[in-house]
N, C-alpha and C positions, 0 to 999 in steps of 0.2 A: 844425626846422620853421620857417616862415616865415608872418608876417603878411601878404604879400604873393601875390597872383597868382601861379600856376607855368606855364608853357606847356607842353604836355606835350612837342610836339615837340623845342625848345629844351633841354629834360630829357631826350630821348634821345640827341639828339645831341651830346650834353656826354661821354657815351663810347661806348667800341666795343666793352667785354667781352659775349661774347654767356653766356645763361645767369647772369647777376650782378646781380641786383635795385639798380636803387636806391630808396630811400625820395623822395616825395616831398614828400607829408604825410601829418597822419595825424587820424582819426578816432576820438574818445575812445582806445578801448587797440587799436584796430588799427589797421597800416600801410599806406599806399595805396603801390604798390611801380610800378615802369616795368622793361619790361627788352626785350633785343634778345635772339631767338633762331633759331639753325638746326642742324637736324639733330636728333636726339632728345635729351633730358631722360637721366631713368632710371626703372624702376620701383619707386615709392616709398607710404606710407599715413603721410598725419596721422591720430593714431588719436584727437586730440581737437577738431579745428578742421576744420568746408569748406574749402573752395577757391576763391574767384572768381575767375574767368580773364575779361576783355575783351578781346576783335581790335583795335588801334589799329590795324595796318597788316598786308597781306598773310593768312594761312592759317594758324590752327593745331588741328593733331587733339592730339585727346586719348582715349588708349588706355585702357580699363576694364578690368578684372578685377571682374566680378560674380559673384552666387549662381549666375546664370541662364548662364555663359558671360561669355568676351570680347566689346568690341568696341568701336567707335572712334566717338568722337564728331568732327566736322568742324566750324571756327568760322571762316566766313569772316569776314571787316571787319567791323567794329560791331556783333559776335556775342559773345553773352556765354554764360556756362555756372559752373555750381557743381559741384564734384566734391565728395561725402557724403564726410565726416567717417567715417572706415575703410576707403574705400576705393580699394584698389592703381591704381594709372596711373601712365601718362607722355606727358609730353605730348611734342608732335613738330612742327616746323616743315619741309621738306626745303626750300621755296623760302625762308625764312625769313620773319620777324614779329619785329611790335613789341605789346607787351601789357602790361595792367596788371593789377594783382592787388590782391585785398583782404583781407588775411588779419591776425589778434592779433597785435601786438609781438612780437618773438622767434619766430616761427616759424621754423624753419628752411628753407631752399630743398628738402632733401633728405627731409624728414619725419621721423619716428618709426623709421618703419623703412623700408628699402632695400638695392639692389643693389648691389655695390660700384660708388663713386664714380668715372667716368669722369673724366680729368684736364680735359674741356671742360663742367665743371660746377662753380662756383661754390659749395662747400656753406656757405653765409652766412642771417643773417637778415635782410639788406638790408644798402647801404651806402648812407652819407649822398651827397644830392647836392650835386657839386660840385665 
């Protein structure tokens, strides 16, 4: 973490793995995370933490598994959204996105429990920037 100013953009553009958080700072014991993504995630539950998702750039859904049924939240640009704490999704870019996430130190990218891990998925609890 830095004492310093972070540009986000600057921050994303320092790499190109899509699906691979990086940390940028961080807020008492959670991490503020940046990432590039296209094409689907996986379906995954933190069974003890939310989820906040922000739109930096472009379109991202995010798929639900509820009591009630499936079904897909849409976040275009500057859309933000929380996914509860137990429950199953994935999230999904096809045009891709840039987005940042707010979630406890150590979380994992992949959750508690999931699908098996697609090789264009990252399963990290952030990497530092840089």
């Amino acid at each position: 973490m830095t004492d310093e100013p972070v540009s986000l953009s600057a921050a994303l553009a320092s790499f190109s793995d899509l699906w691979s958080p990086r940390i940028v700072t961080a807020v008492n014991d959670y991490d503020v995370r940046v990432a590039k993504v296209a094409g689907d995630h996986l379906w995954h539950t933190h069974d003890h933490t939310d989820e906040f998702f922000l739109v930096l750039e472009g379109e991202l859904t995010i798929a639900l598994r509820e009591p009630a049924g499936e079904r897909a939240v849409v976040l275009p640009k500057g859309s933000v959204f929380t996914v509860p704490r137990g429950t199953e999704h994935r999230p999904s870019a096809p045009a891709g996105a840039a987005i940042l996430m707010f979630e406890p130190t150590g979380t994992l990218t992949v959750g508690d429990r999931h699908d098996e891990i697609p090789a264009h998925v990252d399963a990290t609890t952030g990497h530092a920037l840089g």
